[in-house]
N, C-alpha and C positions, 0 to 999 in steps of 0.2 A: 818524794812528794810528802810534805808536811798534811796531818791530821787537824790537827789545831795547837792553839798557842795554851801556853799557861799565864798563872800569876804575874809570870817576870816575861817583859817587854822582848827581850831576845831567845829565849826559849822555846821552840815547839817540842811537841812527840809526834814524830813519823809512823807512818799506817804499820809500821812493827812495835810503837809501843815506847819506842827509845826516844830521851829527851835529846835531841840536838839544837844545836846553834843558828836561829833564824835566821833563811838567806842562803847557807851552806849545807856542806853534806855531813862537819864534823861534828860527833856526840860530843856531848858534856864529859861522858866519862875519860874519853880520850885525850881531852883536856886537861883534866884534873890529873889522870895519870901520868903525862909529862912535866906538870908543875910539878907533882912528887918526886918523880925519877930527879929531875935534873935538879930542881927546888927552884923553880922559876919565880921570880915577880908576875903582878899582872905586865906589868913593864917589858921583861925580857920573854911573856909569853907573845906581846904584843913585835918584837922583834923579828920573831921565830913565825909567825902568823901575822902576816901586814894585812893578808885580807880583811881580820877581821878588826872590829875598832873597841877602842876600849872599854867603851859602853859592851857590849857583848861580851867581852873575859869575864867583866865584872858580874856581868847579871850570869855567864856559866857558872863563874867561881860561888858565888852566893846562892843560886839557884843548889847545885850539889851538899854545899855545907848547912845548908839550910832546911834542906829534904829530911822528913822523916821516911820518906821510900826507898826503895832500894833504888838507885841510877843503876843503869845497865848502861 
């Protein structure tokens, strides 16, 4: 269960505090760290994750790069 939304349109923080991906259960951070691992695109993250659409990578992808906080 989402706490509230931020800034960016697909982003919530969950009642623990961690930014996840509005709609779904998966954090930002888990995102970002298989784009690194594997060097994905938003493109080929969009492959790998059909659920989510591409408006959401992008507002993860931007949302974490953009952070001055720490993403958990």
């Amino acid at each position: 269960m989402t706490t509230n939304l931020t800034d960016y349109k697909h982003i919530s923080i969950d009642h623990r505090g961690v930014p996840i991906i509005a709609g779904s259960t998966l954090k930002v951070i888990d995102l970002v760290m298989a784009q690194i691992a594997y060097g994905w695109t938003p493109e080929e993250i969009h492959i790998n994750h059909r659920d989510l659409s591409m408006s959401q990578i992008h507002s993860a992808l931007a949302y974490y790069w953009g952070s001055s906080v720490c993403v958990r």
